[in-house]
LUMTISE-177793 format. One record per residue (C-alpha): x, y negated, z; residue number from 1. Coordinates in Angstrom, 1 decimal, m for minus. Each point is the difference from the previous one (the first is absolute). Example, Ala and Ser with C-alpha at 12.3 -4.5 7.8 and 13.67 -1.06 7.14 Angstrom:
<site <12.3; 4.5; 7.8>; 1>
<site <1.4; m3.4; m0.7>; 2>
***
This chain:
<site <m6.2; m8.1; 33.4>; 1>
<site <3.6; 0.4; 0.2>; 2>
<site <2.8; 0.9; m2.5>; 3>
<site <3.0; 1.9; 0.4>; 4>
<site <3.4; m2.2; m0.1>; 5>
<site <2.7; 0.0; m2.1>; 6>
<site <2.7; 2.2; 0.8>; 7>
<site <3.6; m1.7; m1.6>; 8>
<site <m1.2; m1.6; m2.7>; 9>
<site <0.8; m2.4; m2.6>; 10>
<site <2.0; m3.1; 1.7>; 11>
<site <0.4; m3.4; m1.4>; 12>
<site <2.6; m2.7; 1.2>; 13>
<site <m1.5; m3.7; 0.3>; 14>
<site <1.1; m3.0; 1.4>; 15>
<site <m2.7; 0.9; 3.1>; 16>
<site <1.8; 3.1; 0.6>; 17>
<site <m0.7; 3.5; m1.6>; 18>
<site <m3.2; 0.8; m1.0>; 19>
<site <m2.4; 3.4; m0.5>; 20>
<site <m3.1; m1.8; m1.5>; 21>
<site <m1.3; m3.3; m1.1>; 22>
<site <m3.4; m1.8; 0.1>; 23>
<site <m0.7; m2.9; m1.4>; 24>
<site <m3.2; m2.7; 0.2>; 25>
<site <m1.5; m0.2; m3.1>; 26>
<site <m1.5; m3.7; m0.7>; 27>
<site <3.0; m2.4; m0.9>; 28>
<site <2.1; 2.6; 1.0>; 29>
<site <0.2; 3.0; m2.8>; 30>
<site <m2.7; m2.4; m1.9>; 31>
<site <m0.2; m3.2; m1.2>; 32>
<site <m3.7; m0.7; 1.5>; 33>
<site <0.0; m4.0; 0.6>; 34>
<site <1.3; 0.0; m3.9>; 35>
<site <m3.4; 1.7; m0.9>; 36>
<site <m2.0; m1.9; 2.6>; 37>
<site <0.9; m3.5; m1.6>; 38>
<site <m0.1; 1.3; m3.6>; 39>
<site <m3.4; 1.3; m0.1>; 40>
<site <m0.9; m2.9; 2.7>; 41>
<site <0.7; m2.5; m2.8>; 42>
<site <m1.5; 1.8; m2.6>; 43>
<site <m3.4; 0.4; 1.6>; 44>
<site <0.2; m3.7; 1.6>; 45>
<site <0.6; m1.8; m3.1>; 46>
<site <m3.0; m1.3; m0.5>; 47>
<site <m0.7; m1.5; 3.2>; 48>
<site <2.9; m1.7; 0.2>; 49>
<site <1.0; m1.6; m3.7>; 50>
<site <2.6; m1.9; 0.2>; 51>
<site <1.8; 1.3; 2.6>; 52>
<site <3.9; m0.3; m0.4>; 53>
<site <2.4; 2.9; 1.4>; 54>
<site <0.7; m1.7; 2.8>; 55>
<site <m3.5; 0.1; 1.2>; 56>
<site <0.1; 3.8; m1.1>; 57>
<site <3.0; 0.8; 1.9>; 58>
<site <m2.1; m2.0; 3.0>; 59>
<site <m3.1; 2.5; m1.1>; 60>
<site <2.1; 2.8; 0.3>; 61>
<site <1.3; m0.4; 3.2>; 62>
<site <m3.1; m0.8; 1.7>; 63>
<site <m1.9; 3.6; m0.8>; 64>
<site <3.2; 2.1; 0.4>; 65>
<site <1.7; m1.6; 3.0>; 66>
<site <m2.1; m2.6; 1.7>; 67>
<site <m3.4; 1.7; 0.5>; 68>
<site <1.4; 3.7; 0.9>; 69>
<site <m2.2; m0.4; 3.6>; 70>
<site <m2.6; 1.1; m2.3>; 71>
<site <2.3; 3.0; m0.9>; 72>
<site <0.4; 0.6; 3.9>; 73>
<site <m3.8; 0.2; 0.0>; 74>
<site <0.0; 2.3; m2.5>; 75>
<site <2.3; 2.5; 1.9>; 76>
<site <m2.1; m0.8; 3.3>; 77>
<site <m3.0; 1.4; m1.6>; 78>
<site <m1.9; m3.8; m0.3>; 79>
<site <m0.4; 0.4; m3.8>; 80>
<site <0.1; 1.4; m2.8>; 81>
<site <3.4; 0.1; m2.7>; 82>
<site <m2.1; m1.8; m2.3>; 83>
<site <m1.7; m1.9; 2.5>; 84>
<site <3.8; m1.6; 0.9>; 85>
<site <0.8; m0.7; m3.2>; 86>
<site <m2.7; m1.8; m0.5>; 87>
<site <0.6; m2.3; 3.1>; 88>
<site <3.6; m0.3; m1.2>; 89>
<site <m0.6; m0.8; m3.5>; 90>
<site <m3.2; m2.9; 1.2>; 91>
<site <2.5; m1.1; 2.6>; 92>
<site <2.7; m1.0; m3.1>; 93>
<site <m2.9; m1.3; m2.1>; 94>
<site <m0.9; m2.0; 3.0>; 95>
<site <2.8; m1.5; 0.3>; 96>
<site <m0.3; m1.5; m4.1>; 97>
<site <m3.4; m1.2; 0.9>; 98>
<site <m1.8; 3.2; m1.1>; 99>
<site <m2.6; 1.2; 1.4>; 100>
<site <m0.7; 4.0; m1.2>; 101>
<site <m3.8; 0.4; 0.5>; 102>
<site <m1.6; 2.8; 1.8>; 103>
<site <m1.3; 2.7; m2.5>; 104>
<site <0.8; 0.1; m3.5>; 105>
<site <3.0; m2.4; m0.4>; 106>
<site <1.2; 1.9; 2.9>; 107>
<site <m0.3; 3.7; m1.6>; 108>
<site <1.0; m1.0; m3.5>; 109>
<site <3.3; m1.5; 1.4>; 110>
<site <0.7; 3.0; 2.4>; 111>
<site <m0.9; 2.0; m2.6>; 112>
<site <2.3; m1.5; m2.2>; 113>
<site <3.0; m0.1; 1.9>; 114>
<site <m1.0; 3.9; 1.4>; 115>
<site <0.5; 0.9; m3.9>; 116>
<site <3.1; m1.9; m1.0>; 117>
<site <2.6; 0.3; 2.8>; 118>
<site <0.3; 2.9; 0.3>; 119>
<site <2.0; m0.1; m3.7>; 120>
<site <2.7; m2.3; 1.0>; 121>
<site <1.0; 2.4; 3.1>; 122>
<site <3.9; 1.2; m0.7>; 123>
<site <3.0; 1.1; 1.6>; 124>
<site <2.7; m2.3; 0.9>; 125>
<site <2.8; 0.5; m2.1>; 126>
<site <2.1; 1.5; 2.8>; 127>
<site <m2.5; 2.9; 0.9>; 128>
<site <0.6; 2.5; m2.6>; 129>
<site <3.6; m0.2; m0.2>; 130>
<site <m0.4; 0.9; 4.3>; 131>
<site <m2.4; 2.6; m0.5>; 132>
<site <2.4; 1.8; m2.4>; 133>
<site <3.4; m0.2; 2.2>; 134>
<site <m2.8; 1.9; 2.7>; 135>
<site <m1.2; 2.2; m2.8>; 136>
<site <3.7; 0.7; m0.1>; 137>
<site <1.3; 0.3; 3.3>; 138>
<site <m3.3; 2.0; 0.6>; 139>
<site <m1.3; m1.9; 3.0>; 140>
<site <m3.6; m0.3; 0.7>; 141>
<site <m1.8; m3.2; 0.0>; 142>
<site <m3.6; m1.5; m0.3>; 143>
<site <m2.1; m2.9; 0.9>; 144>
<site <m2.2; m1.4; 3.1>; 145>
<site <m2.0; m2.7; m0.8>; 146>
<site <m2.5; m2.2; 1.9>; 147>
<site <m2.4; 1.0; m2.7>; 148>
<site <m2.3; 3.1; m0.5>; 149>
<site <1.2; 2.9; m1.5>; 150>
<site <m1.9; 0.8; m3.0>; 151>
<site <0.7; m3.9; m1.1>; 152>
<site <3.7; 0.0; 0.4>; 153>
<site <m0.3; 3.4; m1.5>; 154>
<site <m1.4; m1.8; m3.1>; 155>
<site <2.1; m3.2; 0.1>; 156>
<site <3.0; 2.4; 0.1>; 157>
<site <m1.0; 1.9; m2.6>; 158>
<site <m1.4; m2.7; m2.5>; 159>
<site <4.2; m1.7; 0.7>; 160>
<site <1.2; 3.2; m1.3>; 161>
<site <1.3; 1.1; 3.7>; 162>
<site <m1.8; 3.5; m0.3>; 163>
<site <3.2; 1.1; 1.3>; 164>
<site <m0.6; m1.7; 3.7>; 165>
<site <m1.8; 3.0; 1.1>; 166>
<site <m0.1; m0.2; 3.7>; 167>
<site <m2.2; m2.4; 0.9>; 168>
<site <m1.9; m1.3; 3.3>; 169>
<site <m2.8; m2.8; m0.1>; 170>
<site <m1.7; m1.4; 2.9>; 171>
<site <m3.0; 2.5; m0.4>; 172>
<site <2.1; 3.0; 0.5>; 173>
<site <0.3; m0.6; 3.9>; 174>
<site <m1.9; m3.2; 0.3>; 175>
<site <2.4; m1.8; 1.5>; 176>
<site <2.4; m2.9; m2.2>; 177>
<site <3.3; m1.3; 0.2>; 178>
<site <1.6; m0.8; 2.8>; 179>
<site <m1.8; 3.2; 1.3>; 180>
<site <3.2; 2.6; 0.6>; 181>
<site <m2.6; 2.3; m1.2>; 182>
<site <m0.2; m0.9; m3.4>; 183>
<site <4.0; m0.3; m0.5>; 184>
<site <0.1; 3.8; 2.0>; 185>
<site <m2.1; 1.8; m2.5>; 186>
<site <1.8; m1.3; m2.6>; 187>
<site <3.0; 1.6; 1.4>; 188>
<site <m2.1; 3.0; 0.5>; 189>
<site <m0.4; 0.3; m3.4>; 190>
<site <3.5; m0.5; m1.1>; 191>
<site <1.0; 2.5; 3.0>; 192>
<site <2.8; m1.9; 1.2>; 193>
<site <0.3; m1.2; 3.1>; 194>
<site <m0.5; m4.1; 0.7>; 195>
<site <3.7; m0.6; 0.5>; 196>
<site <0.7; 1.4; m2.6>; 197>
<site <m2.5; m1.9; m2.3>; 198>
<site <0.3; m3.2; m1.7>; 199>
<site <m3.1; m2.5; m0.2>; 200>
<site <m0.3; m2.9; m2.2>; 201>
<site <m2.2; m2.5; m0.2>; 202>
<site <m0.4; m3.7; m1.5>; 203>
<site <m1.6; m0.9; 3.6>; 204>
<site <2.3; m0.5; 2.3>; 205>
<site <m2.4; 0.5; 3.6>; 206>
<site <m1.8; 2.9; m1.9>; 207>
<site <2.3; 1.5; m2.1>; 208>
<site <3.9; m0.4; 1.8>; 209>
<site <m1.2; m0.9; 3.6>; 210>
<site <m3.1; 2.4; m0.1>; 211>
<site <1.8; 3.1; m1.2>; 212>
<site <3.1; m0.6; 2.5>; 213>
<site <m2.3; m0.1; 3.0>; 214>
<site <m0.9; 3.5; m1.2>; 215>
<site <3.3; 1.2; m0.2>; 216>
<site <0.8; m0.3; m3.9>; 217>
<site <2.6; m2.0; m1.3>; 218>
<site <m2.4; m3.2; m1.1>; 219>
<site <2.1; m2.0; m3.2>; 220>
<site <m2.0; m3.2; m0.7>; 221>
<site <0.2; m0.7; m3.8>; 222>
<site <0.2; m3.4; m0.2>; 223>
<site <m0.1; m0.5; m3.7>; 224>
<site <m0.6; m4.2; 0.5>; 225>
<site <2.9; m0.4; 2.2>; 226>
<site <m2.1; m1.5; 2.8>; 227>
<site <1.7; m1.2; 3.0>; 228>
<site <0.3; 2.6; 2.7>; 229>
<site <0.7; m2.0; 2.9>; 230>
<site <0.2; 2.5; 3.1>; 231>
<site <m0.2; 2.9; m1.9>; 232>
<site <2.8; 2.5; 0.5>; 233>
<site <m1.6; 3.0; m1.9>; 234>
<site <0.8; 1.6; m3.2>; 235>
<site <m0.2; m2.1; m3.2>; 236>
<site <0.5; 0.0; m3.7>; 237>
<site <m1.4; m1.6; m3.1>; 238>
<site <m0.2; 2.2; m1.9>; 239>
<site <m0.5; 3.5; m0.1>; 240>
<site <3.4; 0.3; m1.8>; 241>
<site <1.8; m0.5; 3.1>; 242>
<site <m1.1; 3.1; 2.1>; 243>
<site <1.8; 2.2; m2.4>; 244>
<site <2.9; m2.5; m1.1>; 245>
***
């Protein structure tokens, strides 16, 4: 399955050098997802934990959406289910507040729950539309690879009112994930430029910048937090503002 390659082409300067296409991760990248995880965590945790102050909701938060995401490796390893590591990550954070989630019904209702209500409070940053239309613009190609399946992302994207990320590859569509050069490769299939010529970014910095170097794209961790980035020499910014500024 091959595509032909652009001949010329739109060109875009960025501080990474000139580009032909852009692809982006999606999750806390073009979308605000650990906004939506903690919201609709909260709302449908509530009443197991009254009382609770923020801090001990900030605490919450952090353990299902950055302290238990071995159970997300799992996931992409084939060991369970989506649902099946959410559920792990969200007992893991009650857990840690005492609570025990019972097997069966309390289980379902609160996966059930959470299934039906996050996926509401999934938006764009503020910085991702105002991108997307300076490459509307300059006509250069861009999409998305995510470490998710298609036909999800496909929603998430759409229900966030990014319809207009068309390209998109998912870990089903050659069942292989990030840091697979696969995965970053079709992506520049589909955006028929060639990998130099591509810019990849990504809030992960060993997935998203170091992942889609190694394949030969020019890999821009987003490091929206400002985390230290002791011995990394790669491309950064905090924002998406700054690959067009």
């Amino acid at each position: 399955m091959t595509a032909p390659m652009q001949v010329g082409g739109a060109v875009l300067d960025t501080p990474f050098g000139s580009v032909r296409g852009v692809l982006f991760d999606i999750d806390d990248t073009l979308v605000d997802l650990e906004f939506s995880m903690t919201t609709a965590l909260r709302e449908v945790s509530e009443h197991l934990l009254p009382g609770l102050d923020q801090a001990g909701w900030e605490r919450f938060g952090r353990i299902f959406t950055h302290e238990t995401t071995h159970y997300y490796d799992r996931y992409l390893a084939g060991e369970l289910t989506f649902n099946e590591q959410r559920l792990l990550r969200g007992r893991a954070a009650l857990g840690h507040f005492g609570i025990e989630l019972a097997e069966g019904e309390q289980s379902h209702q609160w996966l059930s729950a959470y299934m039906e209500k996050q996926p509401a409070y999934v938006k764009p940053f503020p910085d991702v539309m105002p991108l997307l239309d300076v490459l509307d613009e300059a006509g250069i190609p861009y999409g998305a690879v995510s470490n998710n399946v298609h036909d999800y992302q496909r929603a998430k994207l759409d229900g966030a009112g990014l319809s207009r990320v068309r390209r998109l590859v998912g870990t089903d569509t050659l069942g292989v994930a990030k840091p697979d050069p696969a995965i970053y490769l079709e992506g520049v299939r589909l955006l028929g430029t060639a990998p130099s010529d591509t810019l990849y970014v990504g809030d992960n910095r060993l997935l998203d910048a170091e992942g889609s170097t190694a394949a030969g794209l020019l890999g821009v961790w987003l490091n929206r937090a400002g985390e230290a980035a002791a011995g990394f020499d790669g491309g950064m910014v905090t924002s998406l503002d700054e690959l067009v500024s």
